[in-house]
N, C-alpha and C positions, 0 to 999 in steps of 0.2 A: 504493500500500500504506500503509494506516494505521499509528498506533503502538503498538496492540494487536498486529497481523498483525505487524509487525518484533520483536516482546519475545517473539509465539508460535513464529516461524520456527526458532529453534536448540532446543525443547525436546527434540526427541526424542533430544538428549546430555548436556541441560542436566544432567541427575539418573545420567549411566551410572556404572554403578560397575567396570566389564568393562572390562578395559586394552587388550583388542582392537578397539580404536577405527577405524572409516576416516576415517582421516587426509584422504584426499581429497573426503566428503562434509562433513565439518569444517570447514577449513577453506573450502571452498563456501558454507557456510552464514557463515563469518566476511564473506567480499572480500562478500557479499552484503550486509549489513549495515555493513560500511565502505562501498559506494558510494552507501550510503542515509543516509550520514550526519546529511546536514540536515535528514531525516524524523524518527529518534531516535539522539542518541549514547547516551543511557542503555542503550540495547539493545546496542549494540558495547562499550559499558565492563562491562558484564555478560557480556558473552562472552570476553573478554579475562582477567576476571578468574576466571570456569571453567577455560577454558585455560590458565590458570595453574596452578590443580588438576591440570586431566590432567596436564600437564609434571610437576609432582612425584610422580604417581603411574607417570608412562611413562618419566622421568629428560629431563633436558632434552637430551642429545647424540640419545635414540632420536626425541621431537618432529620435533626440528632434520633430522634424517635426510630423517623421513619428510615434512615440511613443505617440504625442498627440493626433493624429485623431486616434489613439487607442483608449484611453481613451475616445475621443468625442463617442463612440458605447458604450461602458460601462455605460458614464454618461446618453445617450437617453435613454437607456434599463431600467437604475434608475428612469428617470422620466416619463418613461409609465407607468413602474410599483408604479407610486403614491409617488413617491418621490419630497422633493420639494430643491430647494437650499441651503436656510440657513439649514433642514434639514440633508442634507448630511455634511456639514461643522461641524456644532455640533455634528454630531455621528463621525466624522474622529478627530477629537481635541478630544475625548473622550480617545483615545490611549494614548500610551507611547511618540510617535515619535510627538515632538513640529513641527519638519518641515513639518507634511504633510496637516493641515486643511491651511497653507501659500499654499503651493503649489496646494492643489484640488482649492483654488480663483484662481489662476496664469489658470488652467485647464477649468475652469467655464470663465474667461476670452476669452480663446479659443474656448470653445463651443458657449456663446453668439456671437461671432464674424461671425461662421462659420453659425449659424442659425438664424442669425439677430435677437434674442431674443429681444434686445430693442424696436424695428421696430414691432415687430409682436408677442412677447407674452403677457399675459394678466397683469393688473395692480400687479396683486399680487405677479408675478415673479418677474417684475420690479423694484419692491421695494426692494423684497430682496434680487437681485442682487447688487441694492445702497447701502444700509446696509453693503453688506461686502465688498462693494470695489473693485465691479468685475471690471474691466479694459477691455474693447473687444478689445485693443491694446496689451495687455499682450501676453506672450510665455513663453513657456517652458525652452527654450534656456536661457533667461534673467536669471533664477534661474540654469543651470545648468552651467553658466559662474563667478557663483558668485564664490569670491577664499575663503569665509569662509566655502566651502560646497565643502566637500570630492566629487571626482567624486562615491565612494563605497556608500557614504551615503546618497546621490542624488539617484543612483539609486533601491537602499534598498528601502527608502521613497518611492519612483517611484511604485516601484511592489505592495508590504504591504498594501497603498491605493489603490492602483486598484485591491488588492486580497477581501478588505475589500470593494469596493465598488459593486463588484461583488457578492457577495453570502448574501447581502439584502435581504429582504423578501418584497412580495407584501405589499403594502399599501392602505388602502382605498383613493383613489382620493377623495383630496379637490379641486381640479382644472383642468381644462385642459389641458393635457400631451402636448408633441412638436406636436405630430400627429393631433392634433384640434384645434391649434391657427388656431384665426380667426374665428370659430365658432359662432354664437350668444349664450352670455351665460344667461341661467336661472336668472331670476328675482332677487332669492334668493341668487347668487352671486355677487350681485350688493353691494361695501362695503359701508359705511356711509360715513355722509358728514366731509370729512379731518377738515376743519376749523371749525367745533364746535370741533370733537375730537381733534383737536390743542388747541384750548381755555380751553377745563377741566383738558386735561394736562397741559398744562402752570400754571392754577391756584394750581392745586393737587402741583404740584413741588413749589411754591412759599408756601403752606402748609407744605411741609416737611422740605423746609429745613430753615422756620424761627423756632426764637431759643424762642418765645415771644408767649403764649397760645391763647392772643385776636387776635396775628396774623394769629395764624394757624384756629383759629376756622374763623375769617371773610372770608379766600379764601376757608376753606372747605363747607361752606353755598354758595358760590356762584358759586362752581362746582357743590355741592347737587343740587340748585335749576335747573342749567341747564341739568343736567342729565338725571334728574327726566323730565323736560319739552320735552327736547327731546324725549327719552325712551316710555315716555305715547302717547306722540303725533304721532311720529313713528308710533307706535301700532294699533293708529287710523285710520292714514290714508293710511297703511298697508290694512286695513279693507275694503279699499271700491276699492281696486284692484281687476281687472276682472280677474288676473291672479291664478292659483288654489293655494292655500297655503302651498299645499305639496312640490311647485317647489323655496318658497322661502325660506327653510328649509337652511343653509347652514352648513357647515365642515369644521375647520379649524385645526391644530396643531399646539403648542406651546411645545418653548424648555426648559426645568428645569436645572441650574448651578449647581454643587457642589457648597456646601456641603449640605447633609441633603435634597437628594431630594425628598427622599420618603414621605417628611415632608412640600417641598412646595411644590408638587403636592397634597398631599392632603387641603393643605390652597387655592390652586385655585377651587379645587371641591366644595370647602366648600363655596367659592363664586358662585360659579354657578347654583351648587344646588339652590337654595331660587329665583334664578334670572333665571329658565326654558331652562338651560344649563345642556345637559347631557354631562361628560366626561367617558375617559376612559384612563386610563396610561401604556403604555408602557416604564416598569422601565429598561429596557435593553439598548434603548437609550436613556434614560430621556424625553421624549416626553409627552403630555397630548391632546388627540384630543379632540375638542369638537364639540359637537351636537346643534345647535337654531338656533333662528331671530338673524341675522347678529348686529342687533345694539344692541342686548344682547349680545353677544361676546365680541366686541368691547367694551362694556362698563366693560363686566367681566373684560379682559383685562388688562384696566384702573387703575381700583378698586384691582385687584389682584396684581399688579407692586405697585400702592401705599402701601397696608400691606405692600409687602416686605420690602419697605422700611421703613413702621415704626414698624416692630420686630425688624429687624436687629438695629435699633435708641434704640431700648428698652434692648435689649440683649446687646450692648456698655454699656448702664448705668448700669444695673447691674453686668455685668463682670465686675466694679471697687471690688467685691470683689472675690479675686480669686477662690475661693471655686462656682462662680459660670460661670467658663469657659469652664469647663470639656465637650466632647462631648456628657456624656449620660444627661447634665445638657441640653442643648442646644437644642437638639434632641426631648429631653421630653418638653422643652418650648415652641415651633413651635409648637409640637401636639396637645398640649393646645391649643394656640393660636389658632389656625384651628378650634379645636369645637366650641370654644365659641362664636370667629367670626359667624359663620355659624347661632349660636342660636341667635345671635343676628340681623345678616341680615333676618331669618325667621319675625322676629318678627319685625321689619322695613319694611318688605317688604309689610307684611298684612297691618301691619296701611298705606303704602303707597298704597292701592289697594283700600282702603275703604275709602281715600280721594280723591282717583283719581276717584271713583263712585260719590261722590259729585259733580262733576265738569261736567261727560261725563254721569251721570245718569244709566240706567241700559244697555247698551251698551258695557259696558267694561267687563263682565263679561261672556259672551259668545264670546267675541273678544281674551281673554287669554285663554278661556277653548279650544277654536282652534288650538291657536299656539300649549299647550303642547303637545294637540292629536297629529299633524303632527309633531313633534319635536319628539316625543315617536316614531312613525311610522317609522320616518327613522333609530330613532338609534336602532331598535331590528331590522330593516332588514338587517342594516352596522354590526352591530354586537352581531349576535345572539348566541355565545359560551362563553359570558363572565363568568371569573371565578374572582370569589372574593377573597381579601387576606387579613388575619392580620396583625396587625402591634402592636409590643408592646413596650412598655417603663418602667423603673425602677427607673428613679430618681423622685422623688414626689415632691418636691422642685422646680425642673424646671416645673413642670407639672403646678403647684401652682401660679409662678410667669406670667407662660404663661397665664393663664385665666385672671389675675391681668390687665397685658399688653393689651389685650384683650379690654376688659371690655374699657380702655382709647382710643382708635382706632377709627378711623371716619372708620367708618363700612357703612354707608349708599347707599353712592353709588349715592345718588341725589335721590334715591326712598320714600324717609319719608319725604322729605317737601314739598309741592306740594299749592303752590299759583297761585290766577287768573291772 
């Protein structure tokens, strides 16, 4: 489309003078022209600044109204098509515009409201609508009243995210869309029990951030042990469910921060791997989904939040000397870290398999050779076009210091020590 055809697209409102406006065909004609940005902005600063008009003639709270139950059809259409909340917040913050991952919570405020999300969707929405602070009190208007926020760059913000929340791409459902709350869900979305995962977090964080080695090692032995206790026992009595095992298979996604993300996605794979988690990353929104038994996630999880935080602990200590700050130092340090991690949770994981048979006898090894079969099952029919990618690095230095750091890292995960 040219940039005649983008400057003639909004005329048939460009001139109305009728306050009986469809809001919905409006706005359309807006996210259309915000996705076409680099074609003409003259054409979206022009529409913007009409829409400014209508608002003074429609009052800006009725806009705000009817510009939100816009958005509420955009945001449904995201979450059929497998999108989940925090997801969408983390790929809208991913932009230039700081105002808009503020405003799509302000928007997600409004949609839990209107679909009683609290009330009627599943655990896993819920959480992470708390997480970011959804409000079902919230409104549009509260943000477009604010006096530090241009009425032009309110509604720039406005369009840009909903240009951007529209042309998402299908996602593989971890959960059930709006259209299924309420459904009975499959066994294998059933998440683990909050209060031990409250307890190994608690102890993991009382690990990190003492400053004193007997202290870090006594709380990380007594995450280890429960982990491990957990995890196997799980497994076991996983085992004697009449339910089929293919159905408690679960999917979930996790979001990657700048900087250097290609770097801790590959440090969470690296975790998963050894622990019968298949991932797959999508680096376009920093995302990593993963494939297993829900209390292997969960524990990946865990274990994967903890490394980050003791690289990043390790990578402070050695940036004391400058020469080791540089990003290709940094980048290369992480990707060390991530192998060596990996060869060490392998080899943690077998001694904890081969203690966990001492205990549960010859039981345990056709009880795991299960899970991976159905854990393999779903992830080549979720996705069967995967394409593999290199990754390289050049400082050797950081390479070097990374397996170093490595090598010091409570790597275990509670799978290597396994008492009666």
């Amino acid at each position: 489309m040219g940039t005649s055809d983008l400057t003639r697209a909004p005329q048939w409102w460009l001139g109305h003078s009728n306050i009986d406006i469809d809001i919905h065909t409006l706005m359309t004609a807006g996210i259309d022209l915000a996705s076409s940005l680099l074609t003409d902005e003259t054409a979206l600063h022009a529409f913007v600044g009409r829409l400014m008009d209508i608002e003074n003639r429609l009052s800006a709270a009725r806009l705000c109204i009817e510009s939100s139950v816009f958005s509420a059809s955009l945001l449904e259409t995201a979450f059929e098509r497998g999108w989940m909340p925090a997801e969408l917040v983390h790929v809208i913050g991913q932009g230039a515009d700081k105002a808009a991952a503020p405003m799509l919570v302000v928007l997600l405020g409004e949609y839990a409201r209107r679909s009683h999300a609290f009330s009627r969707a599943p655990q896993e929405w819920i959480g992470q609508l708390r997480t970011l602070g959804v409000d079902p009190g919230a409104e549009l208007a509260g943000l477009r009243t604010n006096r530090r926020v241009t009425p032009r760059a309110f509604w720039t913000t406005f369009l840009h995210l909903n240009a951007t929340v529209r042309r998402l791409p299908i996602m593989e459902m971890t959960g059930p869309p709006p259209s299924r709350w309420g459904e009975k869900s499959p066994s294998g979305r059933v998440r683990s029990d909050e209060k031990v995962l409250n307890k190994i977090r608690g102890l993991l964080a009382k690990a990190e951030s003492s400053s004193f080695s007997g202290e870090r090692e006594s709380f990380s032995a007594k995450a280890q042990e429960l982990m491990t206790r957990y995890a196997i026992d799980t497994a076991m009595v996983d085992a004697r469910s009449t339910d089929p095992i293919d159905t408690r298979v679960a999917v979930r996604r996790f979001t990657v921060d700048n900087p250097y993300v290609d770097a801790k996605m590959r440090l969470f794979s690296s975790v998963a791997r050894p622990n019968g988690v298949r991932t797959v990353h999508y680096r376009s929104f920093q995302l990593v989904a993963a494939v297993g038994m829900p209390v292997d996630i969960d524990l990946c999880e865990l274990l994967y939040t903890s490394l980050l935080v003791q690289s990043s602990m390790e990578l402070d200590a050695v940036g004391v000397d400058p020469s080791k700050r540089g990003r290709g130092f940094r980048r290369s340090f992480l990707f060390a870290y991530a192998q060596r991690v990996e060869e060490r949770i392998t080899e943690a994981f077998l001694r904890a398999r081969t203690e966990a048979g001492e205990h549960y006898g010859t039981a345990l090894v056709p009880v795991f050779a299960e899970r991976d079969r159905a854990v393999t099952a779903l992830f080549d029919e979720m996705f069967p076009k995967l394409k593999s990618r290199k990754t390289s690095f050049s400082n050797h230095s950081g390479w070097h210091y990374g397996r170093v750091a490595a090598d010091r890292a409570d790597i275990t995960g509670g799978r290597e020590k396994i008492e009666d």
